[in-house]
DRENFI-324829 format. One record per residue: x, z, y of N, C-alpha, C in turn. Coordinates in steps of 0.05 Angstrom, whole numbers, plus 5000, padded with zeros to 4 digits. Example, Ala and Ser with C-alpha at 12.3 -4.5 7.8 and 13.67 -1.06 7.14 Angstrom:
BEGIN
526451564886524651564910526451564934
525751424955527351434979525851575001
END
This chain:
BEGIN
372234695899374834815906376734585916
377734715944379634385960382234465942
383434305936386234265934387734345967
390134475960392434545972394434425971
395734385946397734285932397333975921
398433855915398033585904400433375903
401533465872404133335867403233115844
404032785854403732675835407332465830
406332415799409332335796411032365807
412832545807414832625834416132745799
419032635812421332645797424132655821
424532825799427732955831430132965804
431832795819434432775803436932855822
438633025805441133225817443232925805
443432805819445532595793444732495776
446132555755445732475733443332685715
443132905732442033065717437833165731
436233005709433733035718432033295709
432133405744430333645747427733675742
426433395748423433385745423533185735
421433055720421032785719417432715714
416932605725414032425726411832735724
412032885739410633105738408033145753
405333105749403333135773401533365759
400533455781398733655783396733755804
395433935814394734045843394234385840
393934415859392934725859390734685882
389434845874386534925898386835215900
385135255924385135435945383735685920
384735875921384036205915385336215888
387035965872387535985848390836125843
390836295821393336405816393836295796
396536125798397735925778400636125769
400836075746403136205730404835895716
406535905731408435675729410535835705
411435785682412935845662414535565651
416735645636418835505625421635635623
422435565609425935655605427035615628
429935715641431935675653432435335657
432235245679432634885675431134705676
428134875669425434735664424534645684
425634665716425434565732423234625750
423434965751420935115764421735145794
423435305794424735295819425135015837
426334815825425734475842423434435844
420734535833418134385839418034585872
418534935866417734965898418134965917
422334865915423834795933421934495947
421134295914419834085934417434155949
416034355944413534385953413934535985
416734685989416134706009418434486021
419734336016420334166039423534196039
424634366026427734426023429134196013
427534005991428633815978426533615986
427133365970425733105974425133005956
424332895934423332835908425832475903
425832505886427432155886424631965875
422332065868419931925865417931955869
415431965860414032045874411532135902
410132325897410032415933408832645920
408932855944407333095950405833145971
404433265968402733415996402033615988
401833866011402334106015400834146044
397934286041395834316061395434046077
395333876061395333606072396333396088
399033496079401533346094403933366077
406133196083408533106071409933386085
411333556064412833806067415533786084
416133556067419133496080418733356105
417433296118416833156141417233276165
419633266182420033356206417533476225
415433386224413133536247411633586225
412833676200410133776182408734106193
406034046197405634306214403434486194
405034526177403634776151405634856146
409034916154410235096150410335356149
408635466177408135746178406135826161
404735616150401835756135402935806100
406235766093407735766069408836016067
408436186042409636446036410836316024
414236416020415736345995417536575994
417536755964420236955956422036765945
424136775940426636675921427136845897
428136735876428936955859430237095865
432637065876434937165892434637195923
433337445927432737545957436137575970
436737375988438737396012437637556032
438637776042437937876073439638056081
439738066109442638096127442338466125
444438566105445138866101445438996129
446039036151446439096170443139176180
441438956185438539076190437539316182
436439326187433739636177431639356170
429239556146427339466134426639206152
425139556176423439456204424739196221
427339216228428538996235428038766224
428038766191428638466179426038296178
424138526182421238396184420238326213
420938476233420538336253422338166264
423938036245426037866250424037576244
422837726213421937356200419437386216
418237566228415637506238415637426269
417837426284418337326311419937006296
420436896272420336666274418736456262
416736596253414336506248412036516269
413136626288411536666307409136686311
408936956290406737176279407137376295
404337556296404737856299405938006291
408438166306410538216289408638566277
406938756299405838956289404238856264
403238676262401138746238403438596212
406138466212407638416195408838706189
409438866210410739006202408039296180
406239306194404739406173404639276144
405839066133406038996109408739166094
409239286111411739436100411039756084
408139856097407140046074404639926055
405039576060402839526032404839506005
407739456015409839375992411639605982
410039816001411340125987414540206004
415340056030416840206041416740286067
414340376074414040486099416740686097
416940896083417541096088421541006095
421240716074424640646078424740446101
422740386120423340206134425940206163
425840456160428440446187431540456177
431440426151433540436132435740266130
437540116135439339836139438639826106
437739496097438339396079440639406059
443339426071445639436050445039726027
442639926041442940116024440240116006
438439916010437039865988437939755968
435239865942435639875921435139515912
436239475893435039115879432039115881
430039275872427139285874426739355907
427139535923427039435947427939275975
429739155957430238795975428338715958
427138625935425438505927422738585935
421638775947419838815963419638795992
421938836000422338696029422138426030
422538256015421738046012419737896006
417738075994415538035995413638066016
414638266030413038366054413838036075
416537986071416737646089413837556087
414137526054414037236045409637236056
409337436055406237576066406137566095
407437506113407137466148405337286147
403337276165401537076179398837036159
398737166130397137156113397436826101
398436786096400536466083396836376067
396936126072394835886052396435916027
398235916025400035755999402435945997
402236155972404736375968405536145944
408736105946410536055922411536375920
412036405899413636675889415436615865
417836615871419336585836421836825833
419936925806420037225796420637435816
418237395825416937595840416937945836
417237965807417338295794419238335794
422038135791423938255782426038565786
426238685779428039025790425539175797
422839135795420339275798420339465775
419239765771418039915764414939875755
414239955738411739905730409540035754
409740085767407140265789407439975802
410639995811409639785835408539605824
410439385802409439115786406639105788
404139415787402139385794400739315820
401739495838402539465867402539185880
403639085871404938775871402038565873
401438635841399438425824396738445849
396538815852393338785861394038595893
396038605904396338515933395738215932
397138015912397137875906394537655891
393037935879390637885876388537855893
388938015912386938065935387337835953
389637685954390337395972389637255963
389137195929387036965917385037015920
383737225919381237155924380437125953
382237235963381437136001382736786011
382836655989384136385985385736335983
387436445980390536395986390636275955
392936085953393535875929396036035924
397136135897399236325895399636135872
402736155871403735975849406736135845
406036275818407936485816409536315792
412536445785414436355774415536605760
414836585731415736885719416336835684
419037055682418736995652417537275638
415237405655413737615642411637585633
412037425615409037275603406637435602
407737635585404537925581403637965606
404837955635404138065662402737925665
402537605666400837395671398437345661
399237405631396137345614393737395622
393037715636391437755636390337725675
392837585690392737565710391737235727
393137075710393036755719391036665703
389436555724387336365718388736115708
390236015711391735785698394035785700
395735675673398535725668399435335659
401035355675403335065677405835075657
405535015641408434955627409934775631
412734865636414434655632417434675617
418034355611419934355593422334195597
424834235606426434015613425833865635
423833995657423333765684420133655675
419533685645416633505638414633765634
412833735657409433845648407933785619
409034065600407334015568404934105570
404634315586401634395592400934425610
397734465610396234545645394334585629
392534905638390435005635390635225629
387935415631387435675636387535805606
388435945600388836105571387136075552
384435985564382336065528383635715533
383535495551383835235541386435145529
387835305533390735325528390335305492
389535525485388435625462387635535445
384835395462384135125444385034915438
386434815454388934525455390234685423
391934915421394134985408392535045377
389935165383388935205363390035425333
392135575346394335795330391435935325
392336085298389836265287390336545309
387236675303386836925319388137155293
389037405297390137545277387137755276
386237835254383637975256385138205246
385438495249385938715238384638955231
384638995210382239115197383339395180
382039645192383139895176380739945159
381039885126379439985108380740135092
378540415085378340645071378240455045
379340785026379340674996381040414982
382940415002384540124982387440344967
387540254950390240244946392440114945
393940254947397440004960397539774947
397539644966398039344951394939224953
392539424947390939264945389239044971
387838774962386438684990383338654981
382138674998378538804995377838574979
375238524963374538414948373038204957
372138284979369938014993372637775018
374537815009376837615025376437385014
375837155027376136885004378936794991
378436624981380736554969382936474980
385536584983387436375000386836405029
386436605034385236745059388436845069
390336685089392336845101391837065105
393937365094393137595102394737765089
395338015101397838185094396638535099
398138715093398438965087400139035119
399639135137401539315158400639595147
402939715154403640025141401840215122
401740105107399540175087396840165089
395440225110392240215109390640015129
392339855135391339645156391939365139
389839225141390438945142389138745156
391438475159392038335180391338095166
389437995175388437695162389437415192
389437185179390836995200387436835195
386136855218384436795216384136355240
383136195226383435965235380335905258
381535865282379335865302376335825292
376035665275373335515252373135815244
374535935235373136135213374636515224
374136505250374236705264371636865256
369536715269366336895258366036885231
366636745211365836795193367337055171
369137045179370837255169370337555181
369937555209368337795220365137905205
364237665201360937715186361737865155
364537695149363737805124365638075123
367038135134368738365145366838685147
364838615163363438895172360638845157
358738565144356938525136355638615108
358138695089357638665061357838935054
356539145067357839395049360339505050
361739365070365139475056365539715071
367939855070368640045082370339985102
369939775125372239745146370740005169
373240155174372640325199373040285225
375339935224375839955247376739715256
375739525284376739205275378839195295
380038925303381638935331382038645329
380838445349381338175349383638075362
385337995353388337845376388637625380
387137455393388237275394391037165402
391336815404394636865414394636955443
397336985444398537065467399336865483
399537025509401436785523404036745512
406036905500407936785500407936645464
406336675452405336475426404236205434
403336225456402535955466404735825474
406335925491409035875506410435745484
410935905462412735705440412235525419
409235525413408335395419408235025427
407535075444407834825460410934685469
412534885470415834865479416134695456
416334805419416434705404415434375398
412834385410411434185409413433915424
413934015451415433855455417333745460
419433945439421933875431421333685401
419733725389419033555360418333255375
416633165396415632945398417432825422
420632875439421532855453423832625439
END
């Protein structure tokens, strides 16, 4: 897999105040990256630098194999980017605003403007913008940010004012560009949306990269127990099954379920002896952590060693 992206040590300072600091990474081609962090964490400056809006005060980047900010950098048009905050001129219709960004990208503006019933507003496209809804400027913007079939989508919070059909809507389109290569590097604080979506998730904290890697490695780095939940017949309140070892984290939820805190080492073994011994469990459910248990996680981590 080629790399696309490729930020090393690149630190961007507002003043006195540091957005990034000593941050490297890359992305390769077909990968959906889930960029996360608090407000500040300095998500938004990594894709202002990546596309070329800003300039790093250290560092370097490359972006399809060239310097972004570079006057004849010629991978601009091959860059999708939404904003969190979609700007666009109320006076247009849909159809207008898209064949606006696709005559300056100097794309096909018919097959841009067919992106306007993949994002669900064909039917609003002759519509002037001032009378769309927050979720459809945020889909008209997506339909931009999709002209020319982009190498490299930035998106930051991409769902936001979405409905759950579309938020689906969204994912599969988005999905279907990774795997046709496209490098998508989304920016979201909907952790559960991601989990089961990004192949790899970037943390950041204060401008500093605490993590990089794909969820089960995430996992392993953090090493938080899996929660094992177990509905067994025949207990009574209060009681916990007899074959639990000793000092076995583990609790009672609403009377007939229990919730053991099971330690990565002794995930299988607690399952063996769970369903193996005769007991009466009717019913298991494995959880591991979450993304957003990982998320705090690691945040914690490195506010303790900061």
């Amino acid at each position: 897999m080629s790399s696309t992206v490729r930020i090393a040590d690149v630190t961007k300072h507002y003043g006195h105040v540091k957005a990034v600091r000593d941050t490297s990474f890359e992305l390769g081609e077909g990968e959906l990256v889930a960029l996360i962090g608090h407000n500040g964490a300095g998500k938004t400056t990594l894709m202002k630098l990546m596309l070329g809006l800003i300039r790093p005060t250290a560092g370097s980047i490359e972006v399809l194999g060239d310097n972004p900010a570079a006057g004849e950098f010629g991978g601009r048009r091959q860059l999708g980017y939404l904003p969190e905050n979609v700007s666009l001129d109320a006076a247009l219709s849909g159809r207008e605003t898209q064949a606006f960004y696709a005559r300056l990208k100097r794309e096909n503006v018919p097959k841009a403007l067919a992106l306007l019933d993949t994002v669900g507003l064909g039917a609003a496209a002759r519509r002037r913008v001032g009378t769309y809804s927050k979720g459809m400027r945020q889909r008209l913007g997506l339909a931009q940010a999709l002209i020319g079939h982009p190498k490299v989508l930035l998106l930051d919070e991409p769902t936001t004012g979405l409905d759950p059909e579309l938020r689906q809507t969204f994912y599969d389109v988005i999905e279907r560009l990774a795997a046709e290569g496209t490098t998508v590097l989304l920016s979201s604080h909907a952790l559960t949306e991601l989990e089961e979506r990004a192949s790899r998730v970037i943390i950041m904290n204060r401008g500093v990269k605490v993590a990089d890697g794909s969820i089960e490695q995430l996992r392993n780095i953090a090493r938080l127990p899996t929660r094992i939940q177990l509905k067994v017949a025949g207990l009574t309140p209060g009681e916990l099954p007899s074959w639990l070892p000793a000092g076995a984290p583990c609790r009672r939820l609403n009377g007939h379920l229990i919730e053991i805190d099971a330690a990565p080492e002794r995930k299988l073994e607690l399952l063996h002896l769970a369903t193996s011994l005769g007991t009466s469990v009717e019913d298991v459910d494995v959880l591991p952590p979450t993304l957003d248990q990982l998320y705090a996680h690691f945040l914690r981590h490195a506010e303790q060693t900061a």
